[in-house]
N, C-alpha and C positions, 0 to 999 in steps of 0.2 A: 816542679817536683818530679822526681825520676818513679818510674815504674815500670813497672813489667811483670808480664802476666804469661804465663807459661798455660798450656793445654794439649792436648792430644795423650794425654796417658788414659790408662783402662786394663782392662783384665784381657789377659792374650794364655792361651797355648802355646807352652814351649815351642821353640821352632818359627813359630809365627816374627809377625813384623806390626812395629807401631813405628810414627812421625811425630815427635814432638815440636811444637812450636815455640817461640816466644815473643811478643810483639811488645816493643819497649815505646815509652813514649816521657816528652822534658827532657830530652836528650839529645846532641849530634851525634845521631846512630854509628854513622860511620868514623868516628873521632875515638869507638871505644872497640877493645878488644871485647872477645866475648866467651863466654865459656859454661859449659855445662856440667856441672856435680849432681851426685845422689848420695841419700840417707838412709841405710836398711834400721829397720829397730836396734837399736843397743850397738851401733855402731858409727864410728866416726862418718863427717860428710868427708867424701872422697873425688875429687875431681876424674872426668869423663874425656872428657873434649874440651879445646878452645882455639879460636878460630882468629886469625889478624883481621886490623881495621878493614884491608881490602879485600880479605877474603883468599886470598891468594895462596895462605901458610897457614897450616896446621899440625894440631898435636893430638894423639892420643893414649890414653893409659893403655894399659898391654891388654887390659882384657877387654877391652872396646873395639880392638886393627882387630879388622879384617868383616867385622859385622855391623858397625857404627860409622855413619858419615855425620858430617859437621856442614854445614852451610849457612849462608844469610845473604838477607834481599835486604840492602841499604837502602833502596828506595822507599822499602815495604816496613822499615826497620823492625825485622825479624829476622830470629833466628829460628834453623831446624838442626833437629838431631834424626836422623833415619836409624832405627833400631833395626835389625835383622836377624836372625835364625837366636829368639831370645832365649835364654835360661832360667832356670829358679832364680839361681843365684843374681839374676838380674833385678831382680824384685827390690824395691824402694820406691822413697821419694824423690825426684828429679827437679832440679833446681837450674835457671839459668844467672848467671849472673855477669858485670859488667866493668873493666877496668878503661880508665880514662887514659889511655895511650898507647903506648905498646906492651908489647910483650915478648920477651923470647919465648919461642918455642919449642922450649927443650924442659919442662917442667909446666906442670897446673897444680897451682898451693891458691886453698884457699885465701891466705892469706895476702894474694894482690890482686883481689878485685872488690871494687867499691859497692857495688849496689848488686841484690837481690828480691828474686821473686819469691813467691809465697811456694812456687811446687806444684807438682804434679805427680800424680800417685801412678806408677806402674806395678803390674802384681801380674807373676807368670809363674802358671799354671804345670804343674809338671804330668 
């Protein structure tokens, strides 16, 4: 049974910096792309980041370059998101989730990955 359990969200001042985790397990970690969305109230999930099997190629939405890094320890099978100099607008629920192969990295749609976690709440403080 696949899972994965995301954490490190919490309440932050603008500007400020969180690490998101997510540590997956029932799975070849490294056999899956992987990718990170959020959910603000009353608004669609919109993808963030997502990272290839080897870690090697990545993507990000526009308003994540240049403050958001993407990473993962295969070994550790987890994933991170580094959040930096955050926004209001940043504020939601943080989601990682898991596709079984590849992926181009030139779009993140919900709709090509297979498995998700329950979330993690970030909320910043203006």
């Amino acid at each position: 049974q696949v899972q994965m359990v995301e954490s490190g969200g919490g309440l932050v001042q603008a500007g400020g910096s969180l690490r998101l985790s997510c540590t997956a397990s029932g799975l070849s970690f490294d056999d899956y792309s992987m990718g990170w969305f959020r959910q603000a109230p009353g608004k669609e999930r919109e993808g963030v980041s997502m990272i290839e099997r080897s870690g090697r190629g990545s993507y990000y939405a526009e308003f994540a370059k240049g403050r958001f890094t993407i990473s993962r320890d295969n070994a550790k099978k987890t994933l991170y998101l580094q959040m930096n100099s955050l926004k209001p607008e940043d504020t939601a629920m943080y989601y990682c989730a898991a596709r079984d192969g590849p992926l181009l990295m030139t779009a993140i749609r919900v709709r090509d990955f297979n498995y998700w976690g329950q979330g993690t709440q970030v909320t910043v403080s203006s």
